[in-house]
C-alpha positions as CSV (number, residue, x, y, z in Angstrom):
1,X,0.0,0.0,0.0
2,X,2.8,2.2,0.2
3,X,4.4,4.4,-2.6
4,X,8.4,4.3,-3.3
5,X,7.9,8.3,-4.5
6,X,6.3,9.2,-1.7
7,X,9.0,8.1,1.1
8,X,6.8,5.4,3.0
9,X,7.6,1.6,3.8
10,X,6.5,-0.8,5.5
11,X,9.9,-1.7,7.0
12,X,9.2,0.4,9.8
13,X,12.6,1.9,12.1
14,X,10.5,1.5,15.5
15,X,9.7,-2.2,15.6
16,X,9.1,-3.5,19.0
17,X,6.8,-6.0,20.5
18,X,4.1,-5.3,23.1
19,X,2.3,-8.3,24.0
20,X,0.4,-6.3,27.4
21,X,-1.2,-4.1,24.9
22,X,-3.5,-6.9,23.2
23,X,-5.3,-7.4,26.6
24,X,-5.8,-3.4,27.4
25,X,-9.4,-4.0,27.3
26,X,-8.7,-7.4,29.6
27,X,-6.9,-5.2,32.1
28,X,-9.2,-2.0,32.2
29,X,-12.2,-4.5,33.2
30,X,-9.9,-6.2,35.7
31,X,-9.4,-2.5,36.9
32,X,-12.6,-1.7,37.6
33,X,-13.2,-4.6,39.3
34,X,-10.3,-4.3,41.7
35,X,-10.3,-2.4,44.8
36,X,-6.5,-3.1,45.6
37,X,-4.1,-1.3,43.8
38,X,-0.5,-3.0,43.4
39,X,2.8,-2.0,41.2
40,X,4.4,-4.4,39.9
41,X,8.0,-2.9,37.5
42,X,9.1,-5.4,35.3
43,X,12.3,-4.9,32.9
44,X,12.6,-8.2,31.5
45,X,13.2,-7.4,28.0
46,X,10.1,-8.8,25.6
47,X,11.3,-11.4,23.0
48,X,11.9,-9.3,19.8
49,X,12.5,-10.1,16.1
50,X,15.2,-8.0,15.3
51,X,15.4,-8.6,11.7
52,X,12.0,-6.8,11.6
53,X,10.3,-10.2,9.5
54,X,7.1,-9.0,9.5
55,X,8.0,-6.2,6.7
56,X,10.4,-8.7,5.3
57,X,8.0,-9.2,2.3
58,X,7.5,-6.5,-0.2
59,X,3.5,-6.0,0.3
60,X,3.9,-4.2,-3.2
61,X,4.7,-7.2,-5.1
62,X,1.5,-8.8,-4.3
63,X,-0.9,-6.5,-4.6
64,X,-2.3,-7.3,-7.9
65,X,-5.2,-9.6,-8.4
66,X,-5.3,-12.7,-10.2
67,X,-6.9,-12.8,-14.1
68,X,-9.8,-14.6,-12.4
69,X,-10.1,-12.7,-9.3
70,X,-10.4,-9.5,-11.7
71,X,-13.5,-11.1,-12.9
72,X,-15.1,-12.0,-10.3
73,X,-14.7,-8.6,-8.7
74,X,-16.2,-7.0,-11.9
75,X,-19.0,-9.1,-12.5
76,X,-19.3,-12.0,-9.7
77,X,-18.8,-14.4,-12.0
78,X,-16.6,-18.0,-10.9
79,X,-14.2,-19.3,-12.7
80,X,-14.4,-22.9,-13.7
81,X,-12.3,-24.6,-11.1
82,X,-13.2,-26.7,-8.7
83,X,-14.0,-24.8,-5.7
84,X,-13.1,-25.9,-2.2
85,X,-15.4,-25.8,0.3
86,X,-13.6,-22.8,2.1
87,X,-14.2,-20.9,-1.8
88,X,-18.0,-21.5,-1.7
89,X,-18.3,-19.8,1.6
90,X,-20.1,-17.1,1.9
91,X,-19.1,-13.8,1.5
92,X,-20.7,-9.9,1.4
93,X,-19.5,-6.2,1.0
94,X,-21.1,-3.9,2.7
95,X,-20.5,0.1,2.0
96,X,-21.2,3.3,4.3
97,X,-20.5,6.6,4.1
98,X,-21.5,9.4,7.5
99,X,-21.5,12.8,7.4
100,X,-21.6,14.5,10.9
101,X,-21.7,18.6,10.5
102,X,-19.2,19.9,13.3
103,X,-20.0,22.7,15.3
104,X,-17.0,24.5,14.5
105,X,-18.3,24.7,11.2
106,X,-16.2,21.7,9.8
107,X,-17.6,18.9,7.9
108,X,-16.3,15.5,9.0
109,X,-17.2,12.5,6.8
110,X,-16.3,9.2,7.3
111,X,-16.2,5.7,4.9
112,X,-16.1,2.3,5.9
113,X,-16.1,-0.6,3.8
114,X,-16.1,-4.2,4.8
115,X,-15.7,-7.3,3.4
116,X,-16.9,-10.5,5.4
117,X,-15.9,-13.9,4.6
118,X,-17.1,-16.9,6.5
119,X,-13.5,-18.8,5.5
120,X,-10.2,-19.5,7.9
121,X,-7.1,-18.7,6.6
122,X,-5.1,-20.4,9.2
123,X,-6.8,-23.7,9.6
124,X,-4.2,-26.7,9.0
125,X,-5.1,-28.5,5.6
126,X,-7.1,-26.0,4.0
127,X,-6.2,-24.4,1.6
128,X,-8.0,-21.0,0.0
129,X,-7.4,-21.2,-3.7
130,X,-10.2,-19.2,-4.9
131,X,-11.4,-14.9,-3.9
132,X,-14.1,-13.4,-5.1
133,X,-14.9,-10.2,-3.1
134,X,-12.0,-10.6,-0.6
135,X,-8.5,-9.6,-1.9
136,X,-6.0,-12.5,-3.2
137,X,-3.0,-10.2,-2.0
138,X,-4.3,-9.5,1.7
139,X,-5.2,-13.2,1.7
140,X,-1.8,-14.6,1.3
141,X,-0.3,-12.5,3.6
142,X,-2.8,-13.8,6.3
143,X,-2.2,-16.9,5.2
144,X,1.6,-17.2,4.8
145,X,2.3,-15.1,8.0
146,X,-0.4,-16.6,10.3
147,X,-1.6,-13.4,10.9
148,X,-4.5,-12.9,13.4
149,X,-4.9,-9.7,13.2
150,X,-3.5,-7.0,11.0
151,X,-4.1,-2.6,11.6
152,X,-2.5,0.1,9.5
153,X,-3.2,3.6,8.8
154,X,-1.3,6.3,6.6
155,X,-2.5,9.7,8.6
156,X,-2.5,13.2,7.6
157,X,-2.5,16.1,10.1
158,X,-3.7,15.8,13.3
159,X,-7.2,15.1,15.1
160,X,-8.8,18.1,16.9
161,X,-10.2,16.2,19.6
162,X,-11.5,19.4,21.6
163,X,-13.1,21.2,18.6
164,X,-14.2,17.9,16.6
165,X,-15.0,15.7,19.3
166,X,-13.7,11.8,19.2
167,X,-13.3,10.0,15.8
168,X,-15.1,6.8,14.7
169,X,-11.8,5.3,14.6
170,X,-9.0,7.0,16.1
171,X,-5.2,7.3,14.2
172,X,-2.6,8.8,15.1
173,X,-0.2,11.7,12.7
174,X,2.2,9.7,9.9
175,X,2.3,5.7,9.7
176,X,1.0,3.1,12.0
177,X,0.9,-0.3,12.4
178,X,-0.5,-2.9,14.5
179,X,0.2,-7.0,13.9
180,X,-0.9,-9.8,15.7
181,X,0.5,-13.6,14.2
182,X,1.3,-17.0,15.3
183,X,4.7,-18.2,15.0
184,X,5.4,-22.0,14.2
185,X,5.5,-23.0,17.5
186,X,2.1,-21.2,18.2
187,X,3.8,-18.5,20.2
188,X,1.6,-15.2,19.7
189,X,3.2,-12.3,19.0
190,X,2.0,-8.4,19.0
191,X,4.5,-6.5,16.8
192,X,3.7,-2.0,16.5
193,X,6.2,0.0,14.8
194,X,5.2,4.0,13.9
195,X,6.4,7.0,11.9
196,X,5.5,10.1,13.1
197,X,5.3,12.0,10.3
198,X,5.0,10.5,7.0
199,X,3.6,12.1,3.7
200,X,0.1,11.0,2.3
201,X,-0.4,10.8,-1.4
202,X,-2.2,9.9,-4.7
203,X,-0.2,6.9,-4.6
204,X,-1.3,5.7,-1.4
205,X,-4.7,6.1,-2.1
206,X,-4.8,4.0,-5.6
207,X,-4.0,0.9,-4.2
208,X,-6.1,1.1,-1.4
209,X,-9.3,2.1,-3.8
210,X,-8.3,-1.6,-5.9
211,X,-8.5,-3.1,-3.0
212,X,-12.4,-2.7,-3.0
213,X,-14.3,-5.1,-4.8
214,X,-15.9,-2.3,-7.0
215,X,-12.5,-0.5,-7.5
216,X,-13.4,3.5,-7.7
217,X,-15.8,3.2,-10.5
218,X,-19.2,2.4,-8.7
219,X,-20.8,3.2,-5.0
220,X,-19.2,5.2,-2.2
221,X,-16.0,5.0,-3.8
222,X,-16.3,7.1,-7.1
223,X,-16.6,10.2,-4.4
224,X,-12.8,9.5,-3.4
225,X,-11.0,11.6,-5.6
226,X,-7.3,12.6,-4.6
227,X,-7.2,16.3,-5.6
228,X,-10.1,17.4,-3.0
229,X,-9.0,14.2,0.1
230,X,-6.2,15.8,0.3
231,X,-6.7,19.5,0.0
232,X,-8.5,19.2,3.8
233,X,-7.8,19.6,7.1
234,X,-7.3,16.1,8.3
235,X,-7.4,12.7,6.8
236,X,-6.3,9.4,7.6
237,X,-6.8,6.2,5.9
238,X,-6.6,2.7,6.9
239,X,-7.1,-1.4,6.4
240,X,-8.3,-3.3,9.7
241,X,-7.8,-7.4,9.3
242,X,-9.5,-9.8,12.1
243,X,-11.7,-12.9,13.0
244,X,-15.0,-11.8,14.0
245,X,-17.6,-14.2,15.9
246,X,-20.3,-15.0,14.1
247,X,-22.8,-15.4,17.6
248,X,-23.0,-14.4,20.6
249,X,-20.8,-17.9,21.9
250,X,-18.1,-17.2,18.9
251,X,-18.5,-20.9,17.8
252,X,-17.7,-20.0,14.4
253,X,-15.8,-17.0,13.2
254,X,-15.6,-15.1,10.0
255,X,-12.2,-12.8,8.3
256,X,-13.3,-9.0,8.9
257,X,-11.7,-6.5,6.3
258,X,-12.7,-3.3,7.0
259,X,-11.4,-0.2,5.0
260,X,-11.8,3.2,6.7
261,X,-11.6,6.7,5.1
262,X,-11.9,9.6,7.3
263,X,-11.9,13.2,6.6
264,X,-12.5,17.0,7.9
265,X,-13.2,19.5,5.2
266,X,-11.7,23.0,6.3
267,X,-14.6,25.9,6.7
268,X,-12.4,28.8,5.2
269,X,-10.0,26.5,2.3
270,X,-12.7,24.1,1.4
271,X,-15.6,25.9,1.9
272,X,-15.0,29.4,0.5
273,X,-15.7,31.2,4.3
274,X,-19.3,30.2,3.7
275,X,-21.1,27.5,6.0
276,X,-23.0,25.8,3.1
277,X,-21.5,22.6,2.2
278,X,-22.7,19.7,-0.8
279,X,-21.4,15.8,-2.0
280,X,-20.5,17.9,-5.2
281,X,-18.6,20.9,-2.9
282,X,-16.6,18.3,-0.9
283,X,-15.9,15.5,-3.4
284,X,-16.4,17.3,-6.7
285,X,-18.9,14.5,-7.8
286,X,-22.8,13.1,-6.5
287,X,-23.3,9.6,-6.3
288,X,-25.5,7.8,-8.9
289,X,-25.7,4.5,-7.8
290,X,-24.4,1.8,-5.4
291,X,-21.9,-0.7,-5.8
292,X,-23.5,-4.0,-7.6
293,X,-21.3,-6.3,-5.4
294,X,-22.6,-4.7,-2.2
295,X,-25.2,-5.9,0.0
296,X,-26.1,-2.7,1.8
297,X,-24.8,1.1,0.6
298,X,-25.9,3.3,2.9
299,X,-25.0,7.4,3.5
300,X,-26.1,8.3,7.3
301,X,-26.1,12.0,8.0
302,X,-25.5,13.1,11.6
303,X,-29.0,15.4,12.4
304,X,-29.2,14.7,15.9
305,X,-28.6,19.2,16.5
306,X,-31.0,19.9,13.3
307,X,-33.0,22.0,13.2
308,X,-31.1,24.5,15.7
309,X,-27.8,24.0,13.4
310,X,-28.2,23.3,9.6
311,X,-30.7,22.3,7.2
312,X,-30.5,19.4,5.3
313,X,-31.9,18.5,1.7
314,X,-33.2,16.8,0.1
315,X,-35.0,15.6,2.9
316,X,-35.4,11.8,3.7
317,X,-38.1,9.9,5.7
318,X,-35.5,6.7,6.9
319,X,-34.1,7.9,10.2
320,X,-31.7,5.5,12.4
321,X,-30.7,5.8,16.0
322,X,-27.2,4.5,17.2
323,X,-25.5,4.7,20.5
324,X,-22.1,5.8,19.5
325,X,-19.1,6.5,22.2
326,X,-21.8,6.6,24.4
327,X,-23.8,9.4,23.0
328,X,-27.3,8.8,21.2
329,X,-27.7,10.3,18.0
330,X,-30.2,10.4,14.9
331,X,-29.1,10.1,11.5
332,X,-30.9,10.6,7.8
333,X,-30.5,7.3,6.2
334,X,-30.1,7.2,2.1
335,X,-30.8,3.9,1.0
336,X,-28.2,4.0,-2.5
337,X,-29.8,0.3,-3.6
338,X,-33.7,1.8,-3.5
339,X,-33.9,3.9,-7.2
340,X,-36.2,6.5,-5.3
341,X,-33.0,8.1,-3.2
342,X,-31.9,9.4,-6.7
343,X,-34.5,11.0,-7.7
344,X,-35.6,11.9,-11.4
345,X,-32.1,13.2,-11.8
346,X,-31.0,9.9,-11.2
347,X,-28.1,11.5,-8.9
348,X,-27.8,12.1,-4.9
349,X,-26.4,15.2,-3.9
350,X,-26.7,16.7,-0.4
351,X,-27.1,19.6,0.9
352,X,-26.4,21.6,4.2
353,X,-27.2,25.0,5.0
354,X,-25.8,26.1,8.7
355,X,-28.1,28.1,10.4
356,X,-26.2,28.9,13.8
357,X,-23.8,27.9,16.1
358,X,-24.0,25.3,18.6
359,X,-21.8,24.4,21.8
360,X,-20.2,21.3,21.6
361,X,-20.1,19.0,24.8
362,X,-16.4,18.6,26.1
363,X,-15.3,14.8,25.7
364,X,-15.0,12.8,28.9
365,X,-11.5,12.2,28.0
366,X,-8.9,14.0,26.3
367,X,-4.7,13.8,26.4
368,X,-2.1,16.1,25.3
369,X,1.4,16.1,25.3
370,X,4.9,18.5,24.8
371,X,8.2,19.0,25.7
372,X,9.5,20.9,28.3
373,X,13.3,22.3,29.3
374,X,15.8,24.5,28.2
375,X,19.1,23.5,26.0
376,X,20.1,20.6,24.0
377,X,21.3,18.4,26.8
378,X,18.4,17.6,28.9
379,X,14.8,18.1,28.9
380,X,11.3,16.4,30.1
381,X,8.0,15.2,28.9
382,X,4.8,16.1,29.8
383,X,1.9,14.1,29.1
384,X,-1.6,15.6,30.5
385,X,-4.8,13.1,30.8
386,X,-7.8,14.6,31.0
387,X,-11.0,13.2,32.9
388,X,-14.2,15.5,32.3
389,X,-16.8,13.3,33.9
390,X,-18.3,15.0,36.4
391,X,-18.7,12.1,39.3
392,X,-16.7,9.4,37.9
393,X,-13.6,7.8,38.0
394,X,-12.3,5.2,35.7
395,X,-8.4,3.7,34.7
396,X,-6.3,4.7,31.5
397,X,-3.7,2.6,29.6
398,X,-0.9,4.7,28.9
399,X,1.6,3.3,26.4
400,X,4.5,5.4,25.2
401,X,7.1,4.5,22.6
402,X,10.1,7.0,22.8
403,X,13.1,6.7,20.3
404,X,16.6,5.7,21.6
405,X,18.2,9.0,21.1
406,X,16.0,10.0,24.4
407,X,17.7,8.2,26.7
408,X,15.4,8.5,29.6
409,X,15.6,8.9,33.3
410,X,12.9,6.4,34.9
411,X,13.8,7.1,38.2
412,X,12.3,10.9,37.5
413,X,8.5,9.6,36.3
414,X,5.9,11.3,38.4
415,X,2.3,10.8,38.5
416,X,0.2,13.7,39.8
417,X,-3.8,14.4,40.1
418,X,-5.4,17.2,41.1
419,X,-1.6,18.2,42.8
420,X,-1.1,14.7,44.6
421,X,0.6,11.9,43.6
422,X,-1.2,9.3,41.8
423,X,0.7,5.6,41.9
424,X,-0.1,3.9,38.8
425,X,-1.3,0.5,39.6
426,X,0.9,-1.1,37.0
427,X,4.1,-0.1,35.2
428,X,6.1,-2.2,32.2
429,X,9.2,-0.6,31.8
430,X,11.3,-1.9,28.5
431,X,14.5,-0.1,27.9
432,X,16.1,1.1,24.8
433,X,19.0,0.2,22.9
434,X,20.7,2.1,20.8
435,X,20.0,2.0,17.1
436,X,17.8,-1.2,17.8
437,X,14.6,-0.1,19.3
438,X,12.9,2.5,20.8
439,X,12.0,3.1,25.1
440,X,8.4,1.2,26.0
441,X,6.6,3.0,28.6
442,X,3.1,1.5,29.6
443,X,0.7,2.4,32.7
444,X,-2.5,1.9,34.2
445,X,-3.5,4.7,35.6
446,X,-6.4,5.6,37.8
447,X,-8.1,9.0,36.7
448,X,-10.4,10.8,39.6
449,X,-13.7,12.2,38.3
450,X,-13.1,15.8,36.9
451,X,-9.3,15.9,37.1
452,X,-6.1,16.1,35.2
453,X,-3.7,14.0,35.6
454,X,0.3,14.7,34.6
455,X,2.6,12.4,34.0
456,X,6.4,13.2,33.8
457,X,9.5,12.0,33.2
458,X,13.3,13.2,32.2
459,X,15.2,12.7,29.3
460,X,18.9,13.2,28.3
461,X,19.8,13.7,24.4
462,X,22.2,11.9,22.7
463,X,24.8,12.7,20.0
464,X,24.0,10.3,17.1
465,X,26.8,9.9,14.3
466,X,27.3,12.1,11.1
467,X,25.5,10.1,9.1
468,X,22.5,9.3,11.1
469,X,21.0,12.8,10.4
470,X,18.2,13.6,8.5
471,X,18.9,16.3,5.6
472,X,16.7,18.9,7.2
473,X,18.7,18.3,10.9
474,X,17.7,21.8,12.4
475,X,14.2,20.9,11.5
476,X,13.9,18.6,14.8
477,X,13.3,15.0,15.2
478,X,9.8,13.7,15.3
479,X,8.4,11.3,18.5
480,X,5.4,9.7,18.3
481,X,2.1,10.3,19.5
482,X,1.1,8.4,23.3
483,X,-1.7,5.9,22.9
484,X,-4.4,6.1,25.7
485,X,-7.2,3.1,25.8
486,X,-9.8,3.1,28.1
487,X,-13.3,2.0,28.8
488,X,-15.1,4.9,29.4
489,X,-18.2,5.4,31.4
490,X,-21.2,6.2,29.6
491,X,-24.1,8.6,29.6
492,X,-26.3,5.5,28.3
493,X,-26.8,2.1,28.0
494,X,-24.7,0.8,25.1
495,X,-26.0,-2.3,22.8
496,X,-24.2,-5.5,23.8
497,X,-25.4,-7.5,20.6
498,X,-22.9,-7.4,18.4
499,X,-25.0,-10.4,16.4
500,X,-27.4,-7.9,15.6
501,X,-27.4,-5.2,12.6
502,X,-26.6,-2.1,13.2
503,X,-24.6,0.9,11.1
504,X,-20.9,-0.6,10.6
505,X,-19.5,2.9,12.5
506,X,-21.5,1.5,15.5
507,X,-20.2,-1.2,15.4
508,X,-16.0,-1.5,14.8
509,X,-15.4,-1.7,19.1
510,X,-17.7,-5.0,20.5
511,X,-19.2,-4.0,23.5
512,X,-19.5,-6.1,27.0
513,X,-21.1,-4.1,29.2
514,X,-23.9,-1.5,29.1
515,X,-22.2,1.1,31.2
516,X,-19.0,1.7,29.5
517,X,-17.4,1.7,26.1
518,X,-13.5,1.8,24.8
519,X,-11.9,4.7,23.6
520,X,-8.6,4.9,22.1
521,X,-7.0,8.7,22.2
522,X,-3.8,10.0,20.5
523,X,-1.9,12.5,21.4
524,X,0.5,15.0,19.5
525,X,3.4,14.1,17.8
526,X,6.7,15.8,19.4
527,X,9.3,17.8,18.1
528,X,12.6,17.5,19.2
529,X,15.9,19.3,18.6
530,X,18.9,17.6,19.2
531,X,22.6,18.6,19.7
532,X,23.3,19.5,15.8
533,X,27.0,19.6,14.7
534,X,27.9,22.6,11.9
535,X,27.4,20.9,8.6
536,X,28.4,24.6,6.8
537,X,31.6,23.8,8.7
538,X,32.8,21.1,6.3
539,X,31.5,23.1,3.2
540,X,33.7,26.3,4.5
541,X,37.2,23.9,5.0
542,X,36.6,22.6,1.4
543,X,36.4,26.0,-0.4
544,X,39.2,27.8,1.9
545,X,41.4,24.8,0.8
546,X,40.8,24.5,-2.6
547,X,41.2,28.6,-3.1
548,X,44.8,27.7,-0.6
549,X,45.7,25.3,-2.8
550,X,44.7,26.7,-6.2
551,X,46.6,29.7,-5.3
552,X,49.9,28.2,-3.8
553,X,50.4,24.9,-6.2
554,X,49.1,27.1,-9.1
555,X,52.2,29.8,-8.9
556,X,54.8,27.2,-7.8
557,X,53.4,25.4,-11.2
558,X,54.0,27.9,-13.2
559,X,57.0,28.9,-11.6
560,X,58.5,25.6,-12.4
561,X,56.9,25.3,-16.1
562,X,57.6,28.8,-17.4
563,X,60.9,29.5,-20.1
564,X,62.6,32.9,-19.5
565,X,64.4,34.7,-22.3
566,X,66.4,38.0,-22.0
567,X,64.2,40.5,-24.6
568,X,66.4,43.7,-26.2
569,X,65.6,47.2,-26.3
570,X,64.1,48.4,-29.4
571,X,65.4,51.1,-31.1
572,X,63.5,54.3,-31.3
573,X,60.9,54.7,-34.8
574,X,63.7,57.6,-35.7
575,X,66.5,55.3,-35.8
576,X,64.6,52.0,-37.2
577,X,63.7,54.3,-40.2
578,X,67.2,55.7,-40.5
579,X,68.7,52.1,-40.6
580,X,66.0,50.9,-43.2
581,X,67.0,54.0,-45.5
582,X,70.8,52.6,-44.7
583,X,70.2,49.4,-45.7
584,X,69.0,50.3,-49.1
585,X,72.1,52.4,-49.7
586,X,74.0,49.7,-48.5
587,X,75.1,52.0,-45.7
588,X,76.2,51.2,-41.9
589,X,73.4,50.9,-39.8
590,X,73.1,52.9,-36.8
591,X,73.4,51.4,-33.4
């Protein structure tokens, strides 16, 4: 999925295992439960694969689809082989696109797209020889790897969480990745690796549009167009890979592929200063029809503040209700397979008209993070947690992956709440080594109801060799974003059955309890300088000795190469034409 133009690889520097972040949801419900808090530091080193295997194969060379596959994904046609069992298994696409107006005057909209197949990839003595809607490239990966679970995201700019509110799905600034796989001795492994900051463009967002069983030519997707994704304020695209149960006792699971597209259009770049926004004004298209290969293509608008906010045409009489991160809201349902959403026009393009501003409601939790300190020797980092519920108190996962070249100071962490300390009820403590992998820092933390919570800890640069930096060096060095989980309470009861339909943004985090749901926060990226020798320097010492020895070699040259002869006076123009008269006479000449 990557692009060789456009700087990104999936043979990420930070590689580094974290098994305790698989279970965060395991240990935030044995959190709550427990009334004794204990600390337990471990710094037994977790088993790592330091020849970074899991990028190892070029992703690139098997993204293309087989003849047959082609066809199937055009047409749904099979192919005349034999078809295993696992082949004739059922599979469906499903498409969805939501628009939710943001009270900042922002447009967010958000696709999903998920394939389901009822197949396993990793059973022994089966073999999947035949894709129809699933990808053959994704497939093979899964199965050669024995992957369990695969997330990445390519992210541009960074989510306002305090003037957007939370994100469907939550990604964090540049390149992530998340891998879960079997190794042959069924040993599970967790591998994440991240780049902070990491360019997104046209070329990451072609291969990810083939990878949809309709391509970009029919449904949702023929509203992705390049020039107008990326001219916005935020996006963030991504491929999510897992087993889902198929009931409520998970006797039978199906592969889950789930493509997510999310963007924020801008008020004042996108939208011209004026709060009126349209499919054609954010996507530079409408949509016509849905994709034949889909089993439901749905658009959901957010109207849960209309009428006191916007207006929104043409109107619609579906409405759906959803509990989502424990708010209710309403939404406008366009059914793209019913020929009536189209109209006589035969085309779907909607409209909203703001018609004041509304307050937003803070999010019940929120983290931040920068640098503190003076100099290039020593400094500290600040990472602020943020509980806004009113009477509650709940505990936080904080996991933190700093790069080697911050060697930190462990013994300096501090935990503080509402100016006391706060002792983390567990720490895993991984240490760095140089040019190898990166610090792991991960915490549960116990947040009281209405407080901020700090969390400190001192760092010491260090003086990397010549060649180790970038070509932009004064420009800083990028650290990644903190990842805070938690299971937050909620404002109302949340649907447990995840066997039921409902709207597939509803429906990416399972939940196990009515009174809470997860969250997953990012926070900023850093910036770092570090100590930066003078690169000028060597620039100056080449020019002051080429003009030295230019100068000095080039006379001493041309002192030793040069032929001298001894020249005579000439006689004066007076003389010279006396002489020549002489000569003619055959007369003396003058001397």
């Amino acid at each position: 999925m990557a692009a060789h133009r456009c700087g990104l690889s999936l043979v990420f520097i930070l590689i580094f295992s974290s098994l305790a972040c698989h279970s965060s949801c395991e240990s935030l419900e044995k959190a709550n439960e427990d009334t004794e808090e204990k600390q337990s530091v471990s710094d037994t080193p977790r088993e790592v694969n330091s020849d970074g295997s899991i990028a190892a194969e070029d992703l690139n060379e098997r993204r293309g689809r087989s003849t047959d596959a082609e066809l199937d994904r055009r047409d749904g046609t099979r192919t005349s082989e034999a078809l295993t069992p696992a082949a004739a298994a059922r599979d469906e696409f499903q498409e969805e696109l939501v628009i939710r107006p943001l009270h900042s005057g922002d447009i967010y909209a958000s696709f999903q797209f998920r394939t389901l197949w009822d197949t396993d990839f990793l059973q022994e003595g089966q073999k999947v020889s035949h894709y129809r809607l699933f990808p053959k490239s994704l497939g093979q990966v899964l199965s050669k790897f024995s992957v369990r679970e695969l997330h990445i995201s390519f992210t541009q700019g960074f989510w306002r969480t305090m003037q957007w509110g939370q994100p469907f799905i939550p990604s964090p600034p540049g390149a992530e990745l998340w891998v879960w796989f079997h190794d042959t001795v069924n040993h599970r492994f967790l591998r994440y690796a991240t780049l902070p900051r990491e360019i997104v463009c046209t070329e990451n967002l072609t291969p990810w549009k083939k990878l949809l069983p309709c391509g970009s030519k029919a449904g949702l997707a023929v509203l992705l167009k390049s020039e107008k994704l990326f001219h916005s304020s935020f996006h963030s695209q991504a491929v999510h890979i897992r087993p889902v149960c198929q009931d409520e006792q998970c006797t039978s699971k199906a592969w889950e592929l789930r493509q997510t597209l999310n963007v924020v259009f801008d008020l004042y770049t996108a939208g011209q200063g004026k709060k009126e926004w349209s499919l054609f004004k954010m996507f530079s298209r409408t949509l016509t029809e849905a994709c034949p290969l889909a089993t439901s293509s749905k658009v959901y608008v957010d109207i849960t503040d209309n009428p006191e906010l916007f207006e929104l045409s043409p109107a619609t009489p579906l409405l759906s209700q959803a509990v989502v991160l424990g708010d209710r809201r309403t939404y406008s349902v366009y059914d793209l397979s019913r020929a009536e959403t189209f109209g006589q026009l035969r085309s779907l393009n909607l409209l909203l008209r703001w018609k004041g501003d509304g307050e937003m409601l803070r999010p019940l939790l929120h983290a931040e993070r920068y640098v503190a300190g003076f100099g290039l020797q020593t400094g500290e980092i600040h990472t602020v947690i943020y509980n806004n519920h009113p009477y509650r108190a709940f505990p936080v996962l904080l996991m933190d992956s700093v790069p080697w070249y911050l060697q930190l100071y462990i013994h300096t962490l501090t935990v503080t709440s509402k100016s006391r300390d706060n002792k983390p009820s567990y720490i895993h403590y991984q240490p760095a080594k140089d040019r190898h992998r990166p610090h792991l820092l991960e915490m549960l933390i116990q947040l009281p109801p209405h407080s901020m919570t700090e969390v400190t800890v001192q760092f010491e640069r260090a003086l990397l060799k010549w060649t180790e930096y970038t070509p932009d060096p004064n420009h800083g060095f990028y650290v990644g974003s903190s990842v805070v989980s938690a299971l937050v309470p909620s404002m109302v009861a949340m649907n447990t059955n995840f066997t039921q339909d409902q709207p597939l943004f509803s429906s990416f985090v399972p939940v196990k309890e009515e009174s809470s749901y997860f969250v997953r926060v990012y926070t900023e990226p850093l910036l770092v300088n570090l100590p930066t020798p003078d690169f000028s320097m060597p620039y100056n010492v080449i020019c002051l000795t080429c003009t030295v020895v230019a100068v000095g070699y080039g006379s001493f040259y041309n002192l030793l190469t040069r032929t001298f002869q001894v020249d005579e006076p000439s006689l004066p123009l007076a003389k010279r034409l006396a002489n020549l008269i002489r000569r003619i006479r055959g007369v003396p000449l003058l001397t």
